[in-house]
Phi, psi and omega in degrees: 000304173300332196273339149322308163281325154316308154352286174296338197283307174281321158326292204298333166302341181241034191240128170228136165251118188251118168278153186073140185270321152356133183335310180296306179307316181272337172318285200297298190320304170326292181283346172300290172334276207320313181291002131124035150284150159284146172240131189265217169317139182237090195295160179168119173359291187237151195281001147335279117012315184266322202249000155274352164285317175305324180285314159318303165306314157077044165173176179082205214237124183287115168209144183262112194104170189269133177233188177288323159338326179298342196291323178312352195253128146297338151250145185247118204249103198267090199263071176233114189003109181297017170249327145235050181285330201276343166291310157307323183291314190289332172294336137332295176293335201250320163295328168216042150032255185271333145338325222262321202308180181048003201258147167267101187237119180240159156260188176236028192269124171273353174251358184268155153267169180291355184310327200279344156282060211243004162299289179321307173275359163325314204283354221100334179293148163274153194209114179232157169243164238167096189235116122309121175273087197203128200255132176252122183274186219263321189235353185220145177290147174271174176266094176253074118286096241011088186244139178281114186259135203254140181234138164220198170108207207265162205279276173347296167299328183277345208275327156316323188268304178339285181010279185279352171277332176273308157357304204246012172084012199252174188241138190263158176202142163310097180271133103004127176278325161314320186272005236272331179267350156276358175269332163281342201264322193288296165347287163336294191282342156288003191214292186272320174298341139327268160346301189276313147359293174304289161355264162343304191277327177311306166328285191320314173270012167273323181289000163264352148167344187272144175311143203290317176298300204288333171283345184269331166300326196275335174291332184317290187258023144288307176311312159322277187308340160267322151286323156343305156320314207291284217295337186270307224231339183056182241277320184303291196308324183246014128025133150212182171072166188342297195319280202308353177276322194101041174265076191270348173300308177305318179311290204313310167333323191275319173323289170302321168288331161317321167318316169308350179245182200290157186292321175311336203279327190278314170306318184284315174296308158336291139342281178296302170329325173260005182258325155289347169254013124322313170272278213284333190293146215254346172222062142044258182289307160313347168276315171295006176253307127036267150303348189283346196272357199242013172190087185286346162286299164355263202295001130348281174305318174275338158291291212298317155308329187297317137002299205274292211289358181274000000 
């Protein structure tokens, strides 16, 4: 009988239910199976939704609305939007209340801490968080084999959470719970502000005559290469374009073909131009004084705020 329980004991340590349907949910879940977690309830609004995560996941058991079921699970994994976790976590507290204690319940949010579960550690639960710094597509599984995962919560929930990061080959690192929306914002800019950058130059050389394949190619491995630089060599040293010669005529040039395009286009060159010369220039201020002569909206916009806040 004990060892029967014992049994049981360790299954439940290694079963997760995972709320939400969602890239992240079906991502993660997915690849947690391969790595030999068990998966319980697979949670989602309408039971569609629920039995296409599972088919994606390819275990646990489908259901619609949050149920008690999840208890069968020793983790609880809240793969859901960040605008409605905190609603899930009270509805979570209120279908199974004191049930909850000793139970491991994390989310995957990268800009929320675990505070937003504080229903939950009401209740007992250890509560923690688990983010992979990582984009999950629409159609293909991801990879986290070292992938950073930023982790935070209660030293119990973390020991669990560590766990399930070796697991999956990815590294775990530590957040501030406090910083938690500058550790998501630092993503933003490596990823979706990229993305949209690139974007921005794919125009630009299609309105100078090239097809839409050879500008995302030919831009595809410039951008390679300079993170390659980054990576051999770091950020001063791999540096490139006007700023870094100190070519501010070319700066002004750009300034100017630029008019011609949506006010984002400029607002955005503006922005990164004065944000590289902020970071990487060995003199700053002196570069940024510079730019206001060669990009006169700019420095426009900074009297006219300066004005305002005087």
């Amino acid at each position: 009988m004990r060892r029967e329980m014992n049994a049981t004991d360790e299954s439940l340590k290694r079963t997760i239910a995972i709320v939400g349907a969602g890239r992240v949910a079906r991502g993660l879940g997915a690849r947690l199976r391969e790595a030999g977690w068990l998966i319980g309830a697979v949670v989602a609004r309408r039971m569609p939704a629920a039995r296409a995560a599972v088919r994606a996941i390819r275990g646990g058991a489908p259901c619609a609305g949050l149920t008690r079921r999840v208890l069968d699970a020793g983790i609880i994994l809240l793969a859901v939007p960040d605008d409605v976790l905190a609603a899930v976590a009270s509805q979570l507290e209120r279908t199974c209340g004191d049930d909850l204690r000793r139970k491991i319940v994390v989310h995957t949010s990268g800009a929320l801490s675990s505070a937003v579960l504080a229903p939950l550690a009401l209740r007992g639960a250890w509560t923690g968080v688990i983010h992979p710094m990582q984009s999950f597509g629409s159609r293909t599984r991801p990879r986290l084999e070292g992938v950073l995962f930023g982790i935070e919560g209660h030293a119990q929930a973390l020991r669990v959470i560590r766990r399930m990061v070796r697991s999956l080959g990815g590294d775990a690192a530590r957040v501030e719970a406090a910083r938690k929306a500058e550790y998501h914002c630092a993503g933003t800019f490596a990823a979706a502000h990229v993305l949209a950058s690139f974007e921005a130059g794919v125009h630009l050389l299609m309105a100078a005559g090239m097809k839409r394949r050879q500008a995302t190619r030919a831009l595809l491995r410039l951008a390679r290469q300079v993170l390659d630089n980054q990576e051999v060599l770091g950020p001063r040293s791999a540096w490139t374009g006007p700023l870094s010669r100190g070519d501010f005529a070319t700066i002004g040039l750009h300034w100017q073909s630029l008019a011609h395009y949506p006010p984002e286009f400029r607002a955005a060159y503006a922005g990164m131009t004065r944000l590289a010369a902020r970071l990487l220039a060995s003199a700053p201020e002196e570069v940024l004084v510079r730019l206001e002569s060669v990009m006169p909206a700019v420095a426009a916009a900074l009297q006219q705020r300066a004005a305002g806040s005087a």
